[in-house]
Each structure stands twice: as C-alpha cells, then as structure tokens.
C-alpha positions in Angstrom: 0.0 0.0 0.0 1.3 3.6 -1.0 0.8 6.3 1.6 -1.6 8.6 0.0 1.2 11.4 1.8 3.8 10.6 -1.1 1.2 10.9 -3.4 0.2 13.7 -2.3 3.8 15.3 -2.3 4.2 14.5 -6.1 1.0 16.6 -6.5 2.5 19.4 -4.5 5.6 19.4 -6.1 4.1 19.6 -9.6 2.0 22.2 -8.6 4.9 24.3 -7.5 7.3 23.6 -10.4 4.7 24.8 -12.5 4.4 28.3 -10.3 8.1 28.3 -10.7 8.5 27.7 -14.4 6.2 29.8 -15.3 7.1 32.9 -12.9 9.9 33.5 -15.5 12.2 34.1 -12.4 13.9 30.9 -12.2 17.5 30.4 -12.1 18.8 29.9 -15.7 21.4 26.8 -14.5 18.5 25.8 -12.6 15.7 25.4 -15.6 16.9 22.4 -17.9 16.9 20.3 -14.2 13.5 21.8 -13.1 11.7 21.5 -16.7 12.6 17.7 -16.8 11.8 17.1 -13.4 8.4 19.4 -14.2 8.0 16.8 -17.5 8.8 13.4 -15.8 5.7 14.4 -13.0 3.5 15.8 -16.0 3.6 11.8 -16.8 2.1 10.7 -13.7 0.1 14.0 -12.3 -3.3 12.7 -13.5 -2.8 9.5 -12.0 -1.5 10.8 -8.7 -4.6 12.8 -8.8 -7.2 10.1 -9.5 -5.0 7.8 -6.7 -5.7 11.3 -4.1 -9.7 11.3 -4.8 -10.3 7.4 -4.9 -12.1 7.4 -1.0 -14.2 10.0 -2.3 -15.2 8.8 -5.1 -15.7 5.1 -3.6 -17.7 6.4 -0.6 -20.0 8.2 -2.7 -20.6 5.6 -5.1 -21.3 2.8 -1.9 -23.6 5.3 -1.0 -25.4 5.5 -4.1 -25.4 1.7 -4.4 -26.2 0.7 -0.9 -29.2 4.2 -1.2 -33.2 1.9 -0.9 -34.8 4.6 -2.4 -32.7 4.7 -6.0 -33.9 2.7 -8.4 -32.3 -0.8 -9.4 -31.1 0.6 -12.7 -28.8 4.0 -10.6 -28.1 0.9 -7.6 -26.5 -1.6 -10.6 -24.8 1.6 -12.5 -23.0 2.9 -9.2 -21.9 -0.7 -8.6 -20.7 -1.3 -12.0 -18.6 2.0 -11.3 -17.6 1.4 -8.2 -16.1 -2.1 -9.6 -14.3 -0.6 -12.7 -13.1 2.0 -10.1 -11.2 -0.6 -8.1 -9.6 -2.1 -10.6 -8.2 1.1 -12.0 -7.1 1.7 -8.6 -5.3 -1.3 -8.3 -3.4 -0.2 -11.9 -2.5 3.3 -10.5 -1.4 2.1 -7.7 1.1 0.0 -9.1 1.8 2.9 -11.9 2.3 4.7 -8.8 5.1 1.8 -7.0 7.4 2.0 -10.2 7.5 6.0 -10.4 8.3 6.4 -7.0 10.7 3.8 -7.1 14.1 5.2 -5.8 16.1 6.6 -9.0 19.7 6.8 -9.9 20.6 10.5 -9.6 22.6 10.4 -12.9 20.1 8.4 -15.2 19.2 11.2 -16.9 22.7 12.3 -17.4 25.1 12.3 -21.0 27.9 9.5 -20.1 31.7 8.8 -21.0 32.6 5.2 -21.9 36.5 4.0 -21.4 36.8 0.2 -23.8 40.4 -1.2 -22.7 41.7 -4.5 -23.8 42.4 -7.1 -20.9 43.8 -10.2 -21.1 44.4 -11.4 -24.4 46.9 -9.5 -26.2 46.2 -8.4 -29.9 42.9 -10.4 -30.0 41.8 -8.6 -27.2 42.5 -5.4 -28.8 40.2 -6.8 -31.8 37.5 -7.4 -29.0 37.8 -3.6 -28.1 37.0 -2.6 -31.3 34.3 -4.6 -32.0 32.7 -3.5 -28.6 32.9 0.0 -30.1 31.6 -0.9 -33.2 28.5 -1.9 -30.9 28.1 1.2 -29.3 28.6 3.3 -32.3 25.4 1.1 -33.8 23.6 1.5 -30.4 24.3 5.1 -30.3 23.0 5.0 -34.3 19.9 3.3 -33.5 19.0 5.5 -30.7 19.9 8.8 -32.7 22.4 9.6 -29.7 25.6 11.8 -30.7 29.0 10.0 -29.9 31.8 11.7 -29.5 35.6 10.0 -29.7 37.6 11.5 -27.0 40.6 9.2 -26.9 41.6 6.2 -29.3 44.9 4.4 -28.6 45.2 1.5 -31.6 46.8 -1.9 -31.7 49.6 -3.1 -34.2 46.6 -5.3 -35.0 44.0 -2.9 -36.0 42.2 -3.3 -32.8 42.2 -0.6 -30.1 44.6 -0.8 -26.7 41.8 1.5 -25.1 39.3 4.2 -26.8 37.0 6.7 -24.9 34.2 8.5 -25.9 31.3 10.6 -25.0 27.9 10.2 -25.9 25.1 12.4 -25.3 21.3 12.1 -25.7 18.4 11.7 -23.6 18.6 9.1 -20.4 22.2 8.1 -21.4 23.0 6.9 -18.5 20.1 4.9 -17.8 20.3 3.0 -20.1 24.6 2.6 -20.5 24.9 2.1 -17.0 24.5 -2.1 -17.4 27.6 -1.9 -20.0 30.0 -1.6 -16.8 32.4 -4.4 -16.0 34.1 -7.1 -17.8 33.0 -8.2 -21.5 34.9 -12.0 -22.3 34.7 -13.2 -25.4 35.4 -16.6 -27.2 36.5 -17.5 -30.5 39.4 -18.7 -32.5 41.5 -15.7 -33.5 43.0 -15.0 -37.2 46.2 -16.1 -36.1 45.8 -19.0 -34.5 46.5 -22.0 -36.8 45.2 -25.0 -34.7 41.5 -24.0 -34.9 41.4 -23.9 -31.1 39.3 -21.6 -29.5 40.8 -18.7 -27.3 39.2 -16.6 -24.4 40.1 -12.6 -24.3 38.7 -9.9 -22.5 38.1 -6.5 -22.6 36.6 -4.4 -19.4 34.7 -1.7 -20.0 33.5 2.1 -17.5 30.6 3.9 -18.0 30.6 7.1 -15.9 28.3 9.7 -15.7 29.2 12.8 -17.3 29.7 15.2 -14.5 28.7 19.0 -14.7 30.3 22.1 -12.7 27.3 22.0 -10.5 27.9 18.0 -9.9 31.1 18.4 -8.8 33.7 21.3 -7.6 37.2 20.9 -8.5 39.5 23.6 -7.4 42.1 25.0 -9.9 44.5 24.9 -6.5 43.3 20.8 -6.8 45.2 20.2 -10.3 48.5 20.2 -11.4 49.0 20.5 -15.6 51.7 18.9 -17.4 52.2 19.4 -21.0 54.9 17.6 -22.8 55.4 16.9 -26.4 52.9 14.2 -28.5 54.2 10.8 -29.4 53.9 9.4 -32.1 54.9 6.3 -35.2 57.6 8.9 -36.6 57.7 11.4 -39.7 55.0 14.0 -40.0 52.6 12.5 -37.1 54.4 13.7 -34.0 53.8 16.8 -33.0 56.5 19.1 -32.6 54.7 21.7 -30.2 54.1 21.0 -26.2 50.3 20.1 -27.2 50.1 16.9 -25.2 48.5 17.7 -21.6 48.5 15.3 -18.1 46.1 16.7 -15.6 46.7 15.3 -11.8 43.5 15.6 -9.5 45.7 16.0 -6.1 43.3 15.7 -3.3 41.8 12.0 -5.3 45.0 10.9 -7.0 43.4 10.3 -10.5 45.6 11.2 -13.4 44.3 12.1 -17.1 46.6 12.4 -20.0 44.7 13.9 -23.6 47.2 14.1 -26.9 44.7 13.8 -29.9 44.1 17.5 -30.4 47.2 19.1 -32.0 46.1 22.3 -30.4 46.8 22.1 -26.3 43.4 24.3 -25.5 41.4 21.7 -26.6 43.4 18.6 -25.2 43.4 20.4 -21.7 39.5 21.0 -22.5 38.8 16.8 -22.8 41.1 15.7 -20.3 39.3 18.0 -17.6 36.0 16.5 -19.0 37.3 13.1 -18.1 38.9 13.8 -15.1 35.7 15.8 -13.9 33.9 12.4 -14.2 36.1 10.1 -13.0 36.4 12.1 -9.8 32.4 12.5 -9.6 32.6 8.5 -10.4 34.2 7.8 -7.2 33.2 9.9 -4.8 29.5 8.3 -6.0 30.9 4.2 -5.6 32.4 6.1 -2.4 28.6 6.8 -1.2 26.9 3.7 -2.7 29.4 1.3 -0.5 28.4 3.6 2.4 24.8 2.8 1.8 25.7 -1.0 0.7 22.4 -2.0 2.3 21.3 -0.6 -1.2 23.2 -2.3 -3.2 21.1 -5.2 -3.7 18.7 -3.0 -5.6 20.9 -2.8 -8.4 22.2 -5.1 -11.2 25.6 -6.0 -10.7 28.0 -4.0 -8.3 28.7 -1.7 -11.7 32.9 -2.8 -10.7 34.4 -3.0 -14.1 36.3 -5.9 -12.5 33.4 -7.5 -12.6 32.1 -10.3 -15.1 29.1 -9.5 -16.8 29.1 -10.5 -20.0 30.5 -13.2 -22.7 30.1 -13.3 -26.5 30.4 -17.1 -27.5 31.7 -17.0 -31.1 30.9 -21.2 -32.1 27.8 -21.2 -30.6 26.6 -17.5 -31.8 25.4 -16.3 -28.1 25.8 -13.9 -25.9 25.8 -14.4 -22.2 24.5 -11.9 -19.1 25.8 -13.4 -16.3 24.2 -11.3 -13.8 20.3 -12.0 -15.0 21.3 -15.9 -16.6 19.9 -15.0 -19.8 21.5 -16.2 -23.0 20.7 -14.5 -26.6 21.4 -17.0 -29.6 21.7 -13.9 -31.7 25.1 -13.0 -31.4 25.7 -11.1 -34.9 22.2 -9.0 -34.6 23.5 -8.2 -31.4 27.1 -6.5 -32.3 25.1 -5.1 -34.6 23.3 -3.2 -32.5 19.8 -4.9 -33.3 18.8 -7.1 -30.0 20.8 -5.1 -27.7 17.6 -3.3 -26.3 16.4 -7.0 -25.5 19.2 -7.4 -23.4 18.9 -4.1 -22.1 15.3 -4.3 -21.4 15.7 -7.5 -19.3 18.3 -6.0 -17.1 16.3 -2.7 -16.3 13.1 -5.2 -15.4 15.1 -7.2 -13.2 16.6 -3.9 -11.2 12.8 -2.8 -11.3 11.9 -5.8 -9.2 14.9 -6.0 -7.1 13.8 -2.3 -6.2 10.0 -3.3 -6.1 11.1 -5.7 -3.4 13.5 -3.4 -1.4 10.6 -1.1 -0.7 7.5 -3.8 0.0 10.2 -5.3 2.5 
C-alpha cells in the first residue's frame, strides 16, 4: 500500500514547479533540471490525482449503491462503477510503486565510456574494437551523438583503449549495465590449430559530470604538458600540445594528446577527469549505503564479469540476470541489444520493487 502522503507530495511538487516555471524568475542553470523534473511528474500527475480522490469517489458511489430509495437501474450503475473503479485503482497504484521507485541521480545524465583490452593481447585489442563498433550502432539506433575522446590502436588494428562521449536523452540509464568485464570466445585469425581462445576487454561507464555536480578547485590540479608521441615522420607533434592533468586531493591522473592544439586537449582531459572524480566519490557513497546495493544489477565494478560473447555457438551471455541471446551477430550489430537491455532494467525494477514492500 502507497501512503496517500507521497502521493500527495508529487502533486505538491508539480504544482509548485509549474508556479516556478512559469514565474519567468527561475534560475537559468536551474531550468533544464526543473523542466525535466516538471515533464517526468506531467507523466504521472493525472494518476496521482485520480490515486488522491479514490475514497471520495468510492464512498460516494457505496452510497449511491447501498441508497433503498434509488432505483435498481442507478443501484446496478454505481456498482458497475464502483467495480471498474477498483480495478483502475489497483493499476494506478502499481503505476504509482514504479514512479516512486528510488532513481539513480545520474540516469538522466550524457555518459563517457572507457573500452580497454584485458587479457588477451592483440585479439583482445580486436575485441575492443568490435565493442565500439556496438556502441557506435547502439548510439545510431538511438539517434544519440558519440563523440571519440581518446583512441589508442593496436599493431593489429584493434584498439589498446578508446573513450568516448555520448550524449542524448537518459544516457546513462540505459549505458549504466555496459560496466564491467566483457569475455569473449572464438578462434583468432592467427591462430593456426583452430582452437578456440578466451580474451577480454573491461569496459567504464561514468556519468558525465557537470560544474554543479562536482567542484574541482584549480588549486586541486597540477597540468603537465609535454610533447605528443607518435609512429615517426610528419605525425608527432612538434609543439608542447600533449596535456596530463593530476587531481591532487583524489590521486586520478588524465593524460589527452589527440588534439594538435593544447586548449582543446586540456578541454577533454578536464572533461574526463571531472567524471572520474564524480565516479568515485558516488561508488564512495553507494558502499556507504551497501544495504542498497542489492537494488541494483551487478555492483557496476568494471572488475566484474558480466558478460561473454560465444563466437561457435553465436550467443551472448548476461551473467548477472542468466539470460543467454542465440543472436550473437544482430546483437554486435546493434539490433537485440535493447532486449538485453530491457531484461536488465526489469530485473533492477523488481529487485527495487522488493526493497521497498520489504
């Protein structure tokens, strides 16, 4: 059972974001936060609202229906009502668990994903490429804009570790489940037996962190710029546009050399580092609050195995809902990945549903 209080607050709030919006005296930083917040409520207001006046409305219909002196047609009408009205309260009320469900802060939120190669070698480089070639597709699908921040390549054509943004709406929400370790087995191109190998590539999804998310001090950073590496001849760089930015107080280090110019390499690296340091102080809170933690799908540790992509047999593995796609290609493709997707987000939603009956 819901107490009709939080329902009531939902109503209250809406009412007072709309005063607010449309008072035209709102904090500009504040009004992208306030007019999604505003919209997200707009989606369950009339519910809320019907949830509010159900006594009344049941107490006047028993009334009608248990009234002598109404006639048997009015008496079978307001039960008739009064029987439909029960049943839609049952559905609103359970429209009404899932929205109040506790939320991840950062679902709505753009995210930056880090693909390295693990163990492996070259074949796992090959793995982190192909990964990326699934989120480019995803991102496609989805009309979300990626971004390549960082792309380190393999002598094999694969990638030793590429980065990117991508931004959208509910990003995060939905790229969150991507944390962790990714294995994958198949025979690789050079391997002349036929046997099969096992590689792995791990893969970071962080929240993309705003000035208001998180403060970080110029007195907090030290910059480093040095001279861009490179295969030889015309590639390196022969200006200090290479930039290493050191987050004192939290220890995490950044280095950005793609951009010939040292502006805009200083500009990506701070975007990372902003993140990972919002990234931890966040897993910093969430162990705090471990009692939590079984509302979620997986501890979202990179370490962590989540996933493997079966080559032979043409199936991909969750290992953290036991549910096995035989539609490997369509799903590198980009194709069945909302399957997957949609499975994990249920299974959260009912890990959450039991957290707060319990």
């Amino acid at each position: 059972m819901i107490p009709i209080e939080k329902v009531k607050d939902l109503v209250k709030r809406h009412d007072s974001l709309e005063k607010e919006l449309s008072s035209g005296k709102i904090d500009p930083k504040l009004f992208a936060t306030k007019s999604k917040e505003y919209s997200n409520l707009g989606e369950i207001i009339m519910i809320a609202r019907e949830f509010i006046n159900f006594e009344t409305e049941k107490n006047d219909l028993i009334t009608i229906a248990q009234d002598k002196s109404n006639e048997q047609e009015i008496v079978d009408l307001a039960q008739m009502d009064l029987n439909e009205l029960l049943k839609k309260k049952e559905k609103n009320e359970n429209t009404l668990k899932i929205f109040l469900l506790p939320r991840d802060e950062d679902d709505n939120k753009n995210a930056i994903v880090e693909i390295r190669a693990g163990t492996g070698g070259l074949e796992a480089s090959l793995f982190c490429a192909d990964l990326f070639k699934m989120y480019e597709k995803v991102c496609s699908k989805k009309k979300w804009r990626l971004e390549i921040i960082n792309i380190s390549k393999s002598e094999a054509g694969g990638f030793k570790e590429v980065i990117f943004s991508v931004n959208g709406d509910d990003i995060y929400s939905y790229l969150k489940f991507e944390s962790g370790v990714h294995r994958v087995q198949r025979i690789p191109e050079t391997e002349t037996q036929g046997r099969v190998h096992t590689s792995a590539a791990t893969v970071a999804v962080l929240p993309e962190a705003e000035d208001v998310d998180i403060e970080i001090k110029d007195s907090d950073l030290r910059i480093d710029v040095f001279r861009a590496g490179g295969p030889g001849g015309q590639s390196v760089n022969t200006t200090d546009s290479a930039v290493r930015i050191t987050h004192i107080p939290s220890g995490v280090v950044v280095s950005q050399q793609d951009e010939k110019s040292q502006h805009k390499n200083k500009a990506k690296a701070l975007k990372i580092l902003r993140s990972r340091v919002y990234e931890a102080k966040k897993r910093k809170k969430d162990q705090e609050r471990s009692s939590n933690r079984r509302s979620q799908i997986g501890s979202g540790d990179r370490s962590e195995r989540i996933r493997t992509y079966n080559f032979p047999q043409g199936r991909v593995t969750d290992h953290r809902i036991n549910l096995t796609l035989h539609k490997l290609d369509e799903f590198l493709s980009g194709e069945v990945h909302e399957e997957m997707n949609q499975a994990l987000r249920l299974k959260e939603q009912n890990l959450k549903l039991e957290n707060l009956n319990s």
